[in-house]
PyMOL Python script that loads the backbone (N, CA, C, O; Angstrom):
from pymol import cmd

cmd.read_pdbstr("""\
ATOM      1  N   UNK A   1     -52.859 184.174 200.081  1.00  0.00           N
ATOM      2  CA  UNK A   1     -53.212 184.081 201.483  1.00  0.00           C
ATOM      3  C   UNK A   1     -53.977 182.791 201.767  1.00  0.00           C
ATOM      4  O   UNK A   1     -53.922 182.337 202.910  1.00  0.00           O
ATOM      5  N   UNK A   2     -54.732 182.120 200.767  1.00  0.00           N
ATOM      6  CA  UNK A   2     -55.415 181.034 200.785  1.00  0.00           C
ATOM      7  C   UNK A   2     -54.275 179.671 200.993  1.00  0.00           C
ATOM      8  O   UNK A   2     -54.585 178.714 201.701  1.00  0.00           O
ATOM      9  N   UNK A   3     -53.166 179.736 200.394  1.00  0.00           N
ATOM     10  CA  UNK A   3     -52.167 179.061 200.962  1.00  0.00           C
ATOM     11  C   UNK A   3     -52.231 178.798 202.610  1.00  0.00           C
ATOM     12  O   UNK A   3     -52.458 177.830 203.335  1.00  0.00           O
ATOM     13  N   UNK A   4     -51.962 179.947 202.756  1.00  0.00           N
ATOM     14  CA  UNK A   4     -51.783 180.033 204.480  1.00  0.00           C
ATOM     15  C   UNK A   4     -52.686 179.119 205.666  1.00  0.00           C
ATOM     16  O   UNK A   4     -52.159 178.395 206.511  1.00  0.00           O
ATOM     17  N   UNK A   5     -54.064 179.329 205.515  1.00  0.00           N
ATOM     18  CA  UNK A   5     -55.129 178.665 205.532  1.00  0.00           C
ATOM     19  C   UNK A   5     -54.960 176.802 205.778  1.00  0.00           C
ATOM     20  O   UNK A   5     -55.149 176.031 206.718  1.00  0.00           O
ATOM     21  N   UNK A   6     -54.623 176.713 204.722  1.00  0.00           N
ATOM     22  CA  UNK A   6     -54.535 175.218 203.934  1.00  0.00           C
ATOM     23  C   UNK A   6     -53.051 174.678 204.864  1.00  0.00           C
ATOM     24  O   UNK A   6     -52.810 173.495 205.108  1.00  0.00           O
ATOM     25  N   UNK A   7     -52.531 175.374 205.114  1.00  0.00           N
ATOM     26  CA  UNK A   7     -51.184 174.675 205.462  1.00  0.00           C
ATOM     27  C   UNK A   7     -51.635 174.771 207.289  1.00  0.00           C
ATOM     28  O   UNK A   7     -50.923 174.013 207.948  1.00  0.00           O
ATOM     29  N   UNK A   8     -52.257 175.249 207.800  1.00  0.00           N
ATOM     30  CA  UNK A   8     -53.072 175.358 209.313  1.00  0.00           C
ATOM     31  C   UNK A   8     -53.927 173.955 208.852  1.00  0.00           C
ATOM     32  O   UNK A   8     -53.298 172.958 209.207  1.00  0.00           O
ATOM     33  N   UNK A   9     -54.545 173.795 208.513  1.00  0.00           N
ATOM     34  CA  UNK A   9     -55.800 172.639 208.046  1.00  0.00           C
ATOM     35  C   UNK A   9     -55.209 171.441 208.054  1.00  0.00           C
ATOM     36  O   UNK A   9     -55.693 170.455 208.610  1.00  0.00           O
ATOM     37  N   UNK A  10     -53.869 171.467 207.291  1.00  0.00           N
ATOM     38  CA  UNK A  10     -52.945 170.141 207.494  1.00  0.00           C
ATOM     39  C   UNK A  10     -51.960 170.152 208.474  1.00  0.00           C
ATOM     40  O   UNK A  10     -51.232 169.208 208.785  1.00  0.00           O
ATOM     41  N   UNK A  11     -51.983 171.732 209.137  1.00  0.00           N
ATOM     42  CA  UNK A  11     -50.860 170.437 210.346  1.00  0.00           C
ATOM     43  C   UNK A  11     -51.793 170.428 211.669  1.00  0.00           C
ATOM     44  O   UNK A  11     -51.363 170.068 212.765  1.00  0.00           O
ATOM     45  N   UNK A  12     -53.491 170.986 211.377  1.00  0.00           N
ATOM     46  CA  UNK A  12     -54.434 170.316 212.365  1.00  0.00           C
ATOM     47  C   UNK A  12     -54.430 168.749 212.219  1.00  0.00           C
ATOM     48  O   UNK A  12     -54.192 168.034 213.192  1.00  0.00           O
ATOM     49  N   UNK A  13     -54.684 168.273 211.052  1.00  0.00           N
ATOM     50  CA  UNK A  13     -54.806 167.076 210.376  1.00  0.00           C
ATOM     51  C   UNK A  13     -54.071 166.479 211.063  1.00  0.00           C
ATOM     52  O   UNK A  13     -54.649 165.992 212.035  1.00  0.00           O
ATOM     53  N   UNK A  14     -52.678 166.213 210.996  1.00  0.00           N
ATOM     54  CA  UNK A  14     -51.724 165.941 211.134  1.00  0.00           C
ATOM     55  C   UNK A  14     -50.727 166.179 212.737  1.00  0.00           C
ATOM     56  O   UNK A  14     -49.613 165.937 213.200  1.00  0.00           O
ATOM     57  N   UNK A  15     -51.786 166.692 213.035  1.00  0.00           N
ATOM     58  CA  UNK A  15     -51.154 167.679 214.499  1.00  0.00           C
ATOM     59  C   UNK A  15     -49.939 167.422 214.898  1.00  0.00           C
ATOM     60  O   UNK A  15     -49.404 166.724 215.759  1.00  0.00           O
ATOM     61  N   UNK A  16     -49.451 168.558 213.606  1.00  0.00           N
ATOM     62  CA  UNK A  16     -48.306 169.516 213.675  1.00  0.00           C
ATOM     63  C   UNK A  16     -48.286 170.552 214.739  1.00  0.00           C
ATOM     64  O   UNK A  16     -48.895 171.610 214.581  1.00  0.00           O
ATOM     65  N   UNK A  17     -47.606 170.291 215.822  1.00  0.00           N
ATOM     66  CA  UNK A  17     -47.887 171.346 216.897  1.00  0.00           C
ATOM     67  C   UNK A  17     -47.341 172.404 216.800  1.00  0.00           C
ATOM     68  O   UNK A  17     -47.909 173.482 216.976  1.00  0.00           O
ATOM     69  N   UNK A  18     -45.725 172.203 216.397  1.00  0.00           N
ATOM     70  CA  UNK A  18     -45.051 173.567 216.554  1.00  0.00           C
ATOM     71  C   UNK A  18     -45.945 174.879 214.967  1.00  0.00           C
ATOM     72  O   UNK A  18     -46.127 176.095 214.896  1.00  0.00           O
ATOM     73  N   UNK A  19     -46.198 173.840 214.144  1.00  0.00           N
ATOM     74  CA  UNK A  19     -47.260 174.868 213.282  1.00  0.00           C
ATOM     75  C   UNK A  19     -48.136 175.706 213.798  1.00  0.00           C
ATOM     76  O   UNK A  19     -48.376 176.913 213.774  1.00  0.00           O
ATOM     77  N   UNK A  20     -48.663 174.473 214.403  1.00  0.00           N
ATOM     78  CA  UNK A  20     -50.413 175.172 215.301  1.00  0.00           C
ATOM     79  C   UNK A  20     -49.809 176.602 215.769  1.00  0.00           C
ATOM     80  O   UNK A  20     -50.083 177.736 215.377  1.00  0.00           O
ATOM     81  N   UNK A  21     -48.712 176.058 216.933  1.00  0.00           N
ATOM     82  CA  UNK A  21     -48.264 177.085 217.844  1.00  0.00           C
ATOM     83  C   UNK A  21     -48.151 178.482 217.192  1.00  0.00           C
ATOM     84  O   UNK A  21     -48.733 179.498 217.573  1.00  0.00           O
ATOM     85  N   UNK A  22     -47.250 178.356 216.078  1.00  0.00           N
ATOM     86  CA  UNK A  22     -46.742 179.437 215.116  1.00  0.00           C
ATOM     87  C   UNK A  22     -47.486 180.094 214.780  1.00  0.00           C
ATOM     88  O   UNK A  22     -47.428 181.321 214.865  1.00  0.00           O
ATOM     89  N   UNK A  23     -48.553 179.326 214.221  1.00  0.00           N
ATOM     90  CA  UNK A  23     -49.648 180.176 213.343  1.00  0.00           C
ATOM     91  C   UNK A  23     -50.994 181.185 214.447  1.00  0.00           C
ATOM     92  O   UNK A  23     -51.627 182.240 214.491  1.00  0.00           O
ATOM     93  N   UNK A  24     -50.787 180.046 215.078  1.00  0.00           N
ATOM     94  CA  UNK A  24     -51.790 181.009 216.495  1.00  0.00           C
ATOM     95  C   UNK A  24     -51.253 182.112 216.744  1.00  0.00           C
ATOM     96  O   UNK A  24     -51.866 183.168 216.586  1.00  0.00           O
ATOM     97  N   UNK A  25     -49.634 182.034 217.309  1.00  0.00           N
ATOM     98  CA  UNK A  25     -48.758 183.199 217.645  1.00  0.00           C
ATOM     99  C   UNK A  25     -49.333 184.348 216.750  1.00  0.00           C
ATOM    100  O   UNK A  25     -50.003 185.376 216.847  1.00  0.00           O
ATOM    101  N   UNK A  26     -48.875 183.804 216.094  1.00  0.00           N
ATOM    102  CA  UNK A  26     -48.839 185.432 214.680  1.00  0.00           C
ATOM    103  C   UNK A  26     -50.458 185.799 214.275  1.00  0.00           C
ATOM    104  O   UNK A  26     -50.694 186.583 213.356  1.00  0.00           O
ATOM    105  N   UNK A  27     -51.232 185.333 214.835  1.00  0.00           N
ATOM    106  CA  UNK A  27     -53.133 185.933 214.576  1.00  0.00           C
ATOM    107  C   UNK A  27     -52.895 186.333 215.547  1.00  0.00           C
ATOM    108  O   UNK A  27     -53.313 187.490 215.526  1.00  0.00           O
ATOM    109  N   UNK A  28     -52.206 186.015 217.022  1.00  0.00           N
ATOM    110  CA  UNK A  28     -53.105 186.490 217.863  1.00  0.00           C
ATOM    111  C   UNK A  28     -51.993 188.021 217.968  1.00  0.00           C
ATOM    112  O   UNK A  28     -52.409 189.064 218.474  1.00  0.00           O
ATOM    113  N   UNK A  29     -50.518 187.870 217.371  1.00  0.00           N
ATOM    114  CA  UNK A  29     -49.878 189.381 216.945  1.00  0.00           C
ATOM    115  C   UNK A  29     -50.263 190.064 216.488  1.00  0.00           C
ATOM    116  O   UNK A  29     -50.004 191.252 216.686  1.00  0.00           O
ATOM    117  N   UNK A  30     -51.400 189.446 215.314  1.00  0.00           N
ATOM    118  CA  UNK A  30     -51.598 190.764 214.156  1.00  0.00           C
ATOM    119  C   UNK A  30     -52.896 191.203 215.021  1.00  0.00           C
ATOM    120  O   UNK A  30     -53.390 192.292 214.727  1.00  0.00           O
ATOM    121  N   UNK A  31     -53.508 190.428 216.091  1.00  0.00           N
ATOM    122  CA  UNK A  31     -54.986 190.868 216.517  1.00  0.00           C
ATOM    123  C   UNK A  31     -54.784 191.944 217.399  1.00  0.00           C
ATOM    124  O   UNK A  31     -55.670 192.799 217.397  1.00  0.00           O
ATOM    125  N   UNK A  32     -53.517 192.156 218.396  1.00  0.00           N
ATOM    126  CA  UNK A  32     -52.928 193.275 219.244  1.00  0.00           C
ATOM    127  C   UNK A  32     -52.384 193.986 218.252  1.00  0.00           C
ATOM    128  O   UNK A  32     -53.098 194.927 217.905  1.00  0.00           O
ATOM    129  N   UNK A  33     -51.194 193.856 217.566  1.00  0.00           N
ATOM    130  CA  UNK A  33     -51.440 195.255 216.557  1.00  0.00           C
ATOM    131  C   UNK A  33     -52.410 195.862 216.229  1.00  0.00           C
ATOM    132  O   UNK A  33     -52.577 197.004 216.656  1.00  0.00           O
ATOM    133  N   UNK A  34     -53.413 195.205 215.292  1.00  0.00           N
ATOM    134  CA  UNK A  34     -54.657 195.708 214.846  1.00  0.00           C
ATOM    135  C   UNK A  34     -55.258 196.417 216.579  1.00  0.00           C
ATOM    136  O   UNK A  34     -55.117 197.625 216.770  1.00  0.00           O
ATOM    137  N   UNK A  35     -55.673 195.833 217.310  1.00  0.00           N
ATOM    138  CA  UNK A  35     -56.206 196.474 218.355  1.00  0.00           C
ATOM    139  C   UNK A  35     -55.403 198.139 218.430  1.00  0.00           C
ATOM    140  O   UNK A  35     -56.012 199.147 218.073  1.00  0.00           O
ATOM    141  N   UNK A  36     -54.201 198.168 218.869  1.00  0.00           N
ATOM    142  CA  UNK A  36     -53.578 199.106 219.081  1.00  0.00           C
ATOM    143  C   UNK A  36     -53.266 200.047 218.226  1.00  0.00           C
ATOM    144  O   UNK A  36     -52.466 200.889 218.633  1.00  0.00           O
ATOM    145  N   UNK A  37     -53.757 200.172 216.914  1.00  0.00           N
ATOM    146  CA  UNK A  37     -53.141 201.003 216.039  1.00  0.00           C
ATOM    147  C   UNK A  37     -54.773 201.724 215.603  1.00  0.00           C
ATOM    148  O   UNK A  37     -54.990 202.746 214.953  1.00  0.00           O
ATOM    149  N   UNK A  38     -55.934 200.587 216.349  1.00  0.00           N
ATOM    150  CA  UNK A  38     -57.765 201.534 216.375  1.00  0.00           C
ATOM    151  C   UNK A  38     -57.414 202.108 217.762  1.00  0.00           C
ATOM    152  O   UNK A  38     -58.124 203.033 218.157  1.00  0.00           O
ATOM    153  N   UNK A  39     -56.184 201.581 218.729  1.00  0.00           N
ATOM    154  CA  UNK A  39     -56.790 202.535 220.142  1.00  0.00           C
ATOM    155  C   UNK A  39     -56.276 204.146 220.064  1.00  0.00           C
ATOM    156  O   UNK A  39     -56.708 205.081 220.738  1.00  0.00           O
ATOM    157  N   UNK A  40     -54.969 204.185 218.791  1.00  0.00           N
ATOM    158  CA  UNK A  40     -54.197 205.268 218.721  1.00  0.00           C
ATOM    159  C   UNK A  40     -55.059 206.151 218.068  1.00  0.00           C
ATOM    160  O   UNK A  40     -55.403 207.315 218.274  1.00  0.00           O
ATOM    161  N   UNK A  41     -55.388 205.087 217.013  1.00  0.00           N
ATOM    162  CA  UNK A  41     -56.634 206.157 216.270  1.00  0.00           C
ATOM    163  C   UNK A  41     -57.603 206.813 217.021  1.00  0.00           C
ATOM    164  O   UNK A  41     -57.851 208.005 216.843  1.00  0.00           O
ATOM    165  N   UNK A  42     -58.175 206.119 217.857  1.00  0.00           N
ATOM    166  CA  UNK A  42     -59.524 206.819 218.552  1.00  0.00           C
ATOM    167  C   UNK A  42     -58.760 207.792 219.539  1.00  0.00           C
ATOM    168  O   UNK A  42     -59.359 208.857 219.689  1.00  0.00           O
ATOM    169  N   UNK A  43     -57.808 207.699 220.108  1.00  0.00           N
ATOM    170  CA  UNK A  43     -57.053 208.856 220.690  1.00  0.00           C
ATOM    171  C   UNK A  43     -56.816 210.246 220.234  1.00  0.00           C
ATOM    172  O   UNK A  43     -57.026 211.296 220.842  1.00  0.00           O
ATOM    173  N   UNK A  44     -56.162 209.976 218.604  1.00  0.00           N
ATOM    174  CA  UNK A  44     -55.963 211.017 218.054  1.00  0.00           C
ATOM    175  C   UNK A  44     -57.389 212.004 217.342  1.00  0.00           C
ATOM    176  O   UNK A  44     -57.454 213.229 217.239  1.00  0.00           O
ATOM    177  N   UNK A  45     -58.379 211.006 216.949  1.00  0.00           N
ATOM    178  CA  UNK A  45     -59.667 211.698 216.564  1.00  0.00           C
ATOM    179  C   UNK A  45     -60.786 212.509 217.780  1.00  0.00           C
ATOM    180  O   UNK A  45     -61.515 213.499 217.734  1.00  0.00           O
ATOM    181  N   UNK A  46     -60.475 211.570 218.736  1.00  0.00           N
ATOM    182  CA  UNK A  46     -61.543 212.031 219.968  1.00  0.00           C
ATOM    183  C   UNK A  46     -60.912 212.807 220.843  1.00  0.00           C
ATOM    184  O   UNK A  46     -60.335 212.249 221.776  1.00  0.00           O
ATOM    185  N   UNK A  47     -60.883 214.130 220.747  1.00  0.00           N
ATOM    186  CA  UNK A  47     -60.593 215.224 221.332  1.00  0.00           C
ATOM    187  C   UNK A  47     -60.708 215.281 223.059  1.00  0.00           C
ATOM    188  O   UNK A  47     -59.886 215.850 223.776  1.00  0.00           O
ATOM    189  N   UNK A  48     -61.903 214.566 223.529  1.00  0.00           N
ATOM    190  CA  UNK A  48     -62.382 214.572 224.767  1.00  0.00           C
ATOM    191  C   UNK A  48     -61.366 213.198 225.778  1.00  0.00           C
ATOM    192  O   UNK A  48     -61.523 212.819 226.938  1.00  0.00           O
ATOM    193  N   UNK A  49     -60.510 212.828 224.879  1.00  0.00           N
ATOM    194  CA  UNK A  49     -59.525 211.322 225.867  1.00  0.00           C
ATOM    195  C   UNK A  49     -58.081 212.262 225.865  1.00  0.00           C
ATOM    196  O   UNK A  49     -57.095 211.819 226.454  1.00  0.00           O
ATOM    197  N   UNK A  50     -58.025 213.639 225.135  1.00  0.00           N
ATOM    198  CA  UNK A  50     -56.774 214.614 225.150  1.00  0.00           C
ATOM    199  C   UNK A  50     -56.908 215.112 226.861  1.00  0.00           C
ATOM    200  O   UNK A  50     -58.031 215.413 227.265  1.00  0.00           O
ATOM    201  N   UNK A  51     -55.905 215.170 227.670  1.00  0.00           N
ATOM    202  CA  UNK A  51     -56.030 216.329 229.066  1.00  0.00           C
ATOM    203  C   UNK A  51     -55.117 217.682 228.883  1.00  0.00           C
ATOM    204  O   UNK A  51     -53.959 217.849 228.500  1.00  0.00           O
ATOM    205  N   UNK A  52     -55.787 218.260 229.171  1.00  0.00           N
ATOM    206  CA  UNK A  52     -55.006 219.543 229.117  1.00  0.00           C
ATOM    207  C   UNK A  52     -54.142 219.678 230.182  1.00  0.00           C
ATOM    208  O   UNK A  52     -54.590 219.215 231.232  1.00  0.00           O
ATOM    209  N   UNK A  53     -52.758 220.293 230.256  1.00  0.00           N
ATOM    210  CA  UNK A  53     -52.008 220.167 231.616  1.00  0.00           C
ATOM    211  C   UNK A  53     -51.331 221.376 231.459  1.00  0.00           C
ATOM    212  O   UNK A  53     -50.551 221.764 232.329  1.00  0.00           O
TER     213      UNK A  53
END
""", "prot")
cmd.dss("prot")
cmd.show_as("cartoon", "prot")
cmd.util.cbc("prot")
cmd.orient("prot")
């Protein structure tokens, strides 16, 4: 994963844009996944966000 890192660092260096672009894309994907998979969680644990119908 330290790869990954290092290859962002040089195409800052270098400003590699379509890199930049790429690599931003996909943090800021994994940061909405990650968000959404704690909002499902807190759904399914917290009884009181359930409605009864």
């Amino acid at each position: 994963m330290a790869r990954h890192g290092a290859l962002f660092i040089q195409a800052v260096q270098f400003a590699d844009i379509p890199v930049m672009a790429a690599y931003l894309c996909l943090i800021g994907l994994i940061f909405v996944v990650i968000n959404l998979v704690v909002d499902l969680l807190y759904y399914l644990v917290d009884p009181r966000l359930r409605s009864e119908r």
